[in-house]
C-alpha positions in Angstrom: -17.6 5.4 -0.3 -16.6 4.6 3.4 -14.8 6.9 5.9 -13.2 5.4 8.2 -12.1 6.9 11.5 -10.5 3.7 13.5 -11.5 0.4 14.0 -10.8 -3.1 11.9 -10.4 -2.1 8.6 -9.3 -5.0 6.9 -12.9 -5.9 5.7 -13.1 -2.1 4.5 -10.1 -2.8 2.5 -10.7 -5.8 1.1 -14.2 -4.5 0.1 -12.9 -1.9 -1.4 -12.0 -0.8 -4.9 -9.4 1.8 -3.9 -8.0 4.6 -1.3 -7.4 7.9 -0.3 -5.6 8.4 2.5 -3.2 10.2 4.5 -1.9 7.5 6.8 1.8 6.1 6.7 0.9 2.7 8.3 -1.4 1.8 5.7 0.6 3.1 3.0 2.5 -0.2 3.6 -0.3 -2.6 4.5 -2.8 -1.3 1.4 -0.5 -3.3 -1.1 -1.3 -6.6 0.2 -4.8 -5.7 -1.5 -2.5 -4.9 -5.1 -5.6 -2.2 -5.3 -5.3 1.3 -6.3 -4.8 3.8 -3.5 -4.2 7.9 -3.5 -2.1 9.5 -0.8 -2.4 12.8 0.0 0.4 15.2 1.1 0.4 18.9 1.5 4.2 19.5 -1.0 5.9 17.3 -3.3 8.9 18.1 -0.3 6.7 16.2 1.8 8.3 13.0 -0.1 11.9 14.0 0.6 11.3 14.8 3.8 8.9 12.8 6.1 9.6 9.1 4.3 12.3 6.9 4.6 13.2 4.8 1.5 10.6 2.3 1.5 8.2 5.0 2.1 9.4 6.3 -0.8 9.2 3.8 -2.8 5.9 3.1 -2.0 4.6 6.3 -2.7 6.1 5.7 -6.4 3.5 3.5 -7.3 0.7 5.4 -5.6 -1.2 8.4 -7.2 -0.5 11.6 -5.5 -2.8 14.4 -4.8 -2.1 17.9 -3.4 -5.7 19.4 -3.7 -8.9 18.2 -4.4 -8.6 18.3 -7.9 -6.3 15.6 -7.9 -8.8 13.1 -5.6 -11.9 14.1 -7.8 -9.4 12.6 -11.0 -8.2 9.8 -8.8 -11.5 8.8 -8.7 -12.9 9.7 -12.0 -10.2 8.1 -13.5 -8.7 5.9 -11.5 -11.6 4.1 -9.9 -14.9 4.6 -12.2 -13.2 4.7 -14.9 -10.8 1.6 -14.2 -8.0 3.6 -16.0 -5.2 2.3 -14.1 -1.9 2.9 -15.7 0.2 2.0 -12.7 -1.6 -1.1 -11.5 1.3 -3.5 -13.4 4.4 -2.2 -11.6 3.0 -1.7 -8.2 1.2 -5.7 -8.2 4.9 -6.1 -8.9 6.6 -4.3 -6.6 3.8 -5.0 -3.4 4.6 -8.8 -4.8 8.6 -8.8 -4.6 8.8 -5.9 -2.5 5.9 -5.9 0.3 4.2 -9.6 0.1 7.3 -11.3 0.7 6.5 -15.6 1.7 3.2 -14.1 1.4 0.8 -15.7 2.7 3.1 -18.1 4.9 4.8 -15.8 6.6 4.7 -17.3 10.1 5.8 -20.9 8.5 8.8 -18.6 7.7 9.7 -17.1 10.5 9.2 -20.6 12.8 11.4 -21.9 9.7 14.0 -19.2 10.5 13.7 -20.0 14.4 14.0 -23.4 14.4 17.5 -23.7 12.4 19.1 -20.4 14.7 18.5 -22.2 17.5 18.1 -26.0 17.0 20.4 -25.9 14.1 19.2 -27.8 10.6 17.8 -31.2 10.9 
């Protein structure tokens, strides 16, 4: 286990098997890995209320937990136990949803540049 309180994390997530966390921006970014992660909120009216939609729909192919109960099983389960019952839809959605030109992203935007201003060749 590795807690992490700032710095370059990429390595940390590619490293690792899974997440818990708390953190919006890497709510997002953890998908690229297509790894399991737990998010932790305080109410189920956290959902409603502090995420916009593609929060949302992020955090419906993420396991929840609202107490500590809920990480230990993310972890029994989840991680040591490789029981993952949601890892097909969300490699799907993080593919069509998150990843997208993944991993030629910049060739895409320089692609989208060119033909605004230049026009097609």
């Amino acid at each position: 286990m590795i807690f992490s309180d700032g710095g370059d994390y990429f390595e940390e997530f590619a490293v690792s098997d899974g997440i818990i966390q708390d953190c919006g921006s890497y709510l997002v970014e953890y998908f690229y890995t297509l790894k399991p992660q737990c998010y932790l909120l305080k109410s189920p009216c956290d959902i409603d209320t502090k995420f916009v939609e593609l929060g949302k729909q992020c955090l419906s192919h993420c396991y929840l937990a609202y107490n500590q109960k809920e990480i230990i099983n993310f972890i029994e389960k989840i991680i040591l136990g490789e029981n993952d019952p949601k890892q097909k839809d969300r490699e799907k959605f993080a593919q069509q949803e998150i990843m997208i030109n993944h991993p030629y992203v910049a060739k895409e935007i320089v692609n989208y540049f060119e033909k605004f201003f230049i026009g097609t060749k």
